[in-house]
C-alpha positions in Angstrom: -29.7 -17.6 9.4 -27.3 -20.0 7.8 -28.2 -22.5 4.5 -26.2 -25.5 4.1 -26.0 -26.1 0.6 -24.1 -29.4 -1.3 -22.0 -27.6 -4.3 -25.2 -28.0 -6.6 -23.1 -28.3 -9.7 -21.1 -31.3 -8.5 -24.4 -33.1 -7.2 -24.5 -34.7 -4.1 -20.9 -35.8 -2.6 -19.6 -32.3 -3.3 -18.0 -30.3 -0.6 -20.5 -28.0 1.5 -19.9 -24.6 2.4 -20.8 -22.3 6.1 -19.9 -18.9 6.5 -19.6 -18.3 10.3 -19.2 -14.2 10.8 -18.1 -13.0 14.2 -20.8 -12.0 16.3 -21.6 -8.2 16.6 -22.9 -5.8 14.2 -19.8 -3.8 11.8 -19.6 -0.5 10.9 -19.6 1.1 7.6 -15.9 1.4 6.3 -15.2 -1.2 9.7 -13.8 -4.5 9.1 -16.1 -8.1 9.0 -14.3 -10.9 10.0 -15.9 -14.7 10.4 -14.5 -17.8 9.4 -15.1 -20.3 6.0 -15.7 -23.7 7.2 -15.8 -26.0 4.3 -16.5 -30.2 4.8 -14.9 -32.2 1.9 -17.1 -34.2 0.0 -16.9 -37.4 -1.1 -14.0 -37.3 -3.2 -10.9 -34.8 -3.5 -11.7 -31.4 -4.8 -9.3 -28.1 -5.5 -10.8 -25.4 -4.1 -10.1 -22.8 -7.0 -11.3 -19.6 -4.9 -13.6 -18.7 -2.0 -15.7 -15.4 -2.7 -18.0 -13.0 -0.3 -20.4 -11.2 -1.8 -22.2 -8.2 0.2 -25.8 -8.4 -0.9 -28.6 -5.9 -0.5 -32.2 -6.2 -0.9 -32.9 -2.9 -3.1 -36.1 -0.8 -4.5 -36.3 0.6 -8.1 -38.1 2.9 -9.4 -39.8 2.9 -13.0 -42.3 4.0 -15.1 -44.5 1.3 -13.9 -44.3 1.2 -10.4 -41.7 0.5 -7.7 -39.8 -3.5 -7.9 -37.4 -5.1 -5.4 -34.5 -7.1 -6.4 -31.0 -7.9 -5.3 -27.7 -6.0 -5.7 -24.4 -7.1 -5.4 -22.4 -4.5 -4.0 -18.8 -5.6 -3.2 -17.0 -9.0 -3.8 -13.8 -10.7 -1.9 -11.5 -12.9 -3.0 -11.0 -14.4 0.5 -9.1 -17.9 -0.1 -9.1 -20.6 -2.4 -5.6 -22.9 -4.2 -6.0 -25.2 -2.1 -7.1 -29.2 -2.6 -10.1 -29.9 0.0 -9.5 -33.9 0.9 -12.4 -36.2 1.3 -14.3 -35.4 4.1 -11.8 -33.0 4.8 -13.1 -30.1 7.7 -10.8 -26.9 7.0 -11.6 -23.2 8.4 -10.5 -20.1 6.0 -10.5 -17.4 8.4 -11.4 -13.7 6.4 -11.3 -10.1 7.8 -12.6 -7.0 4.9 -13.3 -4.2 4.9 -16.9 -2.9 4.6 -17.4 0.3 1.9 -17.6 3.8 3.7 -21.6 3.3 2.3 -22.6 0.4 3.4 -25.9 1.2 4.9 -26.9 0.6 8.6 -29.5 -2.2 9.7 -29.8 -1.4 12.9 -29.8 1.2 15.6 -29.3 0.8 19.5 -29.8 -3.0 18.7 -33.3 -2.4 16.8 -33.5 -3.8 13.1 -34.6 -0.6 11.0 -36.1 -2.8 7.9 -33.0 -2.7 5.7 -31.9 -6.5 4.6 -28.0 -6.9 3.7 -26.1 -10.3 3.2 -23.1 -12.2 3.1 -23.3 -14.9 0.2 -20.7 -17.6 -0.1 -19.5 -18.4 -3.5 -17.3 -21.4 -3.8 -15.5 -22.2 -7.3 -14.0 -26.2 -7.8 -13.1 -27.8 -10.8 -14.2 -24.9 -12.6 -17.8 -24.8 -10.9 -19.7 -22.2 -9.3 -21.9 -22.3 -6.4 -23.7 -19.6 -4.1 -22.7 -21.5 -0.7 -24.5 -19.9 1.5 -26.2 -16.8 2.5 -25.8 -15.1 5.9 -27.3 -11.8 7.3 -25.5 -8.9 7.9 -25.7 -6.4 10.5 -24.2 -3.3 10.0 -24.2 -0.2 13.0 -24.1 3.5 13.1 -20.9 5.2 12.6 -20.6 7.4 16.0 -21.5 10.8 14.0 -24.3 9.2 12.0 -25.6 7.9 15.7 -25.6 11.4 17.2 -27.1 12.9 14.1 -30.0 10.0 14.6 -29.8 11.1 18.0 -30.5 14.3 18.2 -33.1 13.8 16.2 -35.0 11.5 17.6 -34.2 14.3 21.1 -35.6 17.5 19.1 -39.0 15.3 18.4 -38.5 13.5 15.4 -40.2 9.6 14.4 -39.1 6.9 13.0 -41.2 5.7 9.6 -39.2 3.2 8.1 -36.0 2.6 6.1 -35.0 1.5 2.6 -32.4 1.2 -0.5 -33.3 3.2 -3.3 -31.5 2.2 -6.5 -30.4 5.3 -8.3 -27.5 8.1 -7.4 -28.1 11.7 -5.8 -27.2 13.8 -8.4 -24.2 16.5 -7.1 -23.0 14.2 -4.1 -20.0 11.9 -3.9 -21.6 8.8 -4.2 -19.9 5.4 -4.7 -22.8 2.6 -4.8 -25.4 2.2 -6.8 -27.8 2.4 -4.6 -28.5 4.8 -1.2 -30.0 4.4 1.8 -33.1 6.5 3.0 -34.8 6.9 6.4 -37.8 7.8 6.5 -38.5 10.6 9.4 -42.3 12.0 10.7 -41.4 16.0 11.5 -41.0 17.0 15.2 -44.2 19.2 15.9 -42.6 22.6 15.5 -42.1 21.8 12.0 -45.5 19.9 10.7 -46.9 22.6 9.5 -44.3 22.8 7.5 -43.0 19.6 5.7 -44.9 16.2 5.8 -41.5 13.8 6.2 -37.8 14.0 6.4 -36.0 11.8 4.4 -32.3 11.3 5.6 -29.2 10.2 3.8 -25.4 9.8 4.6 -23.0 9.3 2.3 -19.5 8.4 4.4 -16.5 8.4 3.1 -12.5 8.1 4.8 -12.7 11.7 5.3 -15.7 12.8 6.6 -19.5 12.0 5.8 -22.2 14.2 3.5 -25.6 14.1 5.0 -28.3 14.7 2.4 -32.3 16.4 3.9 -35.3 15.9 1.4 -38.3 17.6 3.1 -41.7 16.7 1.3 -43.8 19.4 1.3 -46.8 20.2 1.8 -48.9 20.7 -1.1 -51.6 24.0 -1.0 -54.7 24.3 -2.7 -53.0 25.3 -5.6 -49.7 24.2 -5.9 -48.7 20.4 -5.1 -46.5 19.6 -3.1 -42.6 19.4 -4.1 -39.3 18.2 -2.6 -37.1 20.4 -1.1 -33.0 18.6 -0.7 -30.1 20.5 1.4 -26.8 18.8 1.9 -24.1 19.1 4.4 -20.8 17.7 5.4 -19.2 16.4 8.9 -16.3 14.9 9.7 -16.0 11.7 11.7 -13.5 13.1 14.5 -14.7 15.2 17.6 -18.1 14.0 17.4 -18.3 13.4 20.9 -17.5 17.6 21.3 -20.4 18.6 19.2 -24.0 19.9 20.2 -25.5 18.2 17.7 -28.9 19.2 19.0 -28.2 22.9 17.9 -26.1 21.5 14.6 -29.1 19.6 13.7 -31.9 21.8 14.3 -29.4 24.3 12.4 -29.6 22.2 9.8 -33.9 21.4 9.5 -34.5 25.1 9.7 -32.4 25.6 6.8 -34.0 23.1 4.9 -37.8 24.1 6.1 -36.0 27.9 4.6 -34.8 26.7 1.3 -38.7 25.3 0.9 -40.3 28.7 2.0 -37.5 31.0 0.1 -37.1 29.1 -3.0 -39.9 27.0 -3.6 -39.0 25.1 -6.8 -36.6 27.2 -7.9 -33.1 25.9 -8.0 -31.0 27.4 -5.1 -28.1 27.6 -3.4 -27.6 27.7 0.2 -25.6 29.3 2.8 -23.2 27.8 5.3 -19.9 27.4 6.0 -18.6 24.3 4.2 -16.0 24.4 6.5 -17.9 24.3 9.5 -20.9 21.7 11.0 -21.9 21.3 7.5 -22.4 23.3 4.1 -25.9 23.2 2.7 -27.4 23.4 -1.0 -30.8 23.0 -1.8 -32.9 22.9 -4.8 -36.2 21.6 -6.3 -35.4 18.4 -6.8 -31.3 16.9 -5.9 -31.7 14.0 -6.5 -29.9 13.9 -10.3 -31.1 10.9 -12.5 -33.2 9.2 -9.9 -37.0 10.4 -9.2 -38.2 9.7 -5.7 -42.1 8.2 -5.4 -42.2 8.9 -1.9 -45.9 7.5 -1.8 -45.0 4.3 -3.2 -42.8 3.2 -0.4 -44.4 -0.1 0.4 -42.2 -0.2 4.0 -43.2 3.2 5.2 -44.8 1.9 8.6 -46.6 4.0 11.2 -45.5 7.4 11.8 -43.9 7.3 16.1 -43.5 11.1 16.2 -45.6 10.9 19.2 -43.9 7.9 21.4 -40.7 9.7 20.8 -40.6 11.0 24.4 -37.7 9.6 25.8 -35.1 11.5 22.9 -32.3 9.4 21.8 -33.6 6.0 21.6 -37.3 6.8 20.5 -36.0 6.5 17.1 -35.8 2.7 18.0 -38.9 2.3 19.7 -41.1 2.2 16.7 -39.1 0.0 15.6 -39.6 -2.9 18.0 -43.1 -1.8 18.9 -45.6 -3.4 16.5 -46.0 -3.0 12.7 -42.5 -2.3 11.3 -41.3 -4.7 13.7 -43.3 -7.6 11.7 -42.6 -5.9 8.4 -39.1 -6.0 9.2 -39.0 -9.8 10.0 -40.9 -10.8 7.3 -38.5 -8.9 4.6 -36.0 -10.6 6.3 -37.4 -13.8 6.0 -38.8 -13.2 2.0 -35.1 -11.9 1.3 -33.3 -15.1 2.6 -36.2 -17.4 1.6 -36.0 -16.0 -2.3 -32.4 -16.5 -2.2 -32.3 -19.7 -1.2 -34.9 -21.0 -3.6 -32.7 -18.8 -6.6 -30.0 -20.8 -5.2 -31.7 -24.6 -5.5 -32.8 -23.8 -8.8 -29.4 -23.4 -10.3 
């Protein structure tokens, strides 16, 4: 989804502006590449600079309610001193690279309802335009795939997935915003916690995965989260049973919330090992989760997960979320644009 914009500041005869990226989804921490292809306008201009920004559509939480909105999370200076003859056509060819945190949009191919974007800025003659806005797809790093794997194998659905704006307090978090995917428990473990929330946090060396089970709530006590946290690194994955690591790892969790209820607690593990765990009440620092108020949370697929691996992706094509997914796609492009035209 590409939008051909004139340079809105110049009026019409200025240059225009399409970002083409290479086809194929990146990884987080992975490089995007594509190509710049600016059309002179009607009269000389000097290009000043050529800037991508990596956009996100993101959810905040406040004392009245949950809001969207968009974050900027990295820029690029990718070209740019340079004078763009009339009706000039010149390609800047750009290759970045990605933050470690850059969340993933899709698994095995299947959008997972999380919008990122490139936008296009283009400064000449001491004007600023937006350009244009592309969408980004962005894939599983290999451990995060067998993590996702192994859980969709051991039962697990796919709900949905978002950005939350906020940090996880005790984690080594570098945007301001995380990503959260939304699990329905595997039967062995529904009488036990209503969802799994999961997180990763990758960085160069390694990646911390972050568990938040919601509990269930008795007659007299309500319900309360439950947060463990483990590390992994990103070689040997492929020599891993990340079945057992996993499960390992959901049984802890389910443990903290029996053990500890409320109580702040630290966990057992070997922080050398699969992963380290650390669970309390509540880990998720300044940022308060409304885990009810997630207006993406689509229909539960613990059920149609039969086939393992790629079940998490079958709810996502199969009905609801598929349409929810399409049309935040389309609201996040479509709002942009008309931000864009009104400047």
């Amino acid at each position: 989804m590409v939008f051909k914009r004139l340079l809105g500041s110049l009026g019409v005869g200025g240059p225009t502006v399409d970002t083409i990226l290479d086809p194929g989804a990146a990884l987080p921490g992975g490089i995007l590449s594509g190509q710049v292809q600016l059309k002179g306008g009607s009269a000389d201009f000097d290009i000043e600079h050529i800037t991508l920004e990596l956009v996100a559509r993101v959810e905040a939480e406040h004392e009245d309610g949950e809001s969207e909105g968009t974050v900027t999370f990295e820029r690029f200076t990718v070209g740019g001193g340079f004078r763009l003859a009339e009706g000039e056509q010149r390609g800047v060819p750009f290759s970045v690279t990605l933050p470690w945190e850059t969340p993933v949009t899709e698994l095995y191919g299947q959008a997972l309802g999380v919008v990122l974007g490139v936008r296009t800025e283009l400064s000449v003659a001491g004007a600023k335009d937006k350009g244009d806005l592309d969408q980004l797809a962005v894939g599983p790093l290999p451990a995060q795939e067998a993590i996702l794997e192994a859980l969709g194998q051991l039962g697990f659905g796919f709900k949905s997935a978002d950005l939350e704006y906020g940090r996880i307090g005790g984690t080594g978090q570098q945007l301001p915003f995380y990503q959260e995917i939304e699990l329905s428990p595997a039967p062995r473990y529904a009488h036990a916690v209503t969802e799994i929330e999961l997180t990763f946090l990758s960085h160069p060396g390694g990646m911390e995965v972050v568990l938040e089970a919601d509990k269930r709530g008795g007659l007299f006590s309500g319900g309360h989260d439950t947060v463990t946290r483990f590390t992994v690194g990103h070689d040997g994955v492929e020599h891993q049973d990340w079945n057992s690591v996993v499960d390992g790892w959901i049984q802890q969790l389910v443990e903290h919330r029996a053990s500890y209820g409320s109580h702040a607690s630290y966990g057992h593990g070997d922080p050398y090992g699969a992963g380290h765990g650390h669970g309390h009440g509540h880990g998720h620092g300044d940022h308060h989760h409304g885990h009810e108020g997630h207006r993406r949370s689509g229909p539960g697929m613990g059920t149609a997960v039969a086939a393992g691996a790629a079940g998490l992706a079958v709810g996502v094509v199969g009905g609801m979320v598929a349409a929810e997914v399409v049309d935040e796609v389309g609201d996040f492009f479509e709002g942009e644009e008309d931000e864009g035209d009104e400047e």
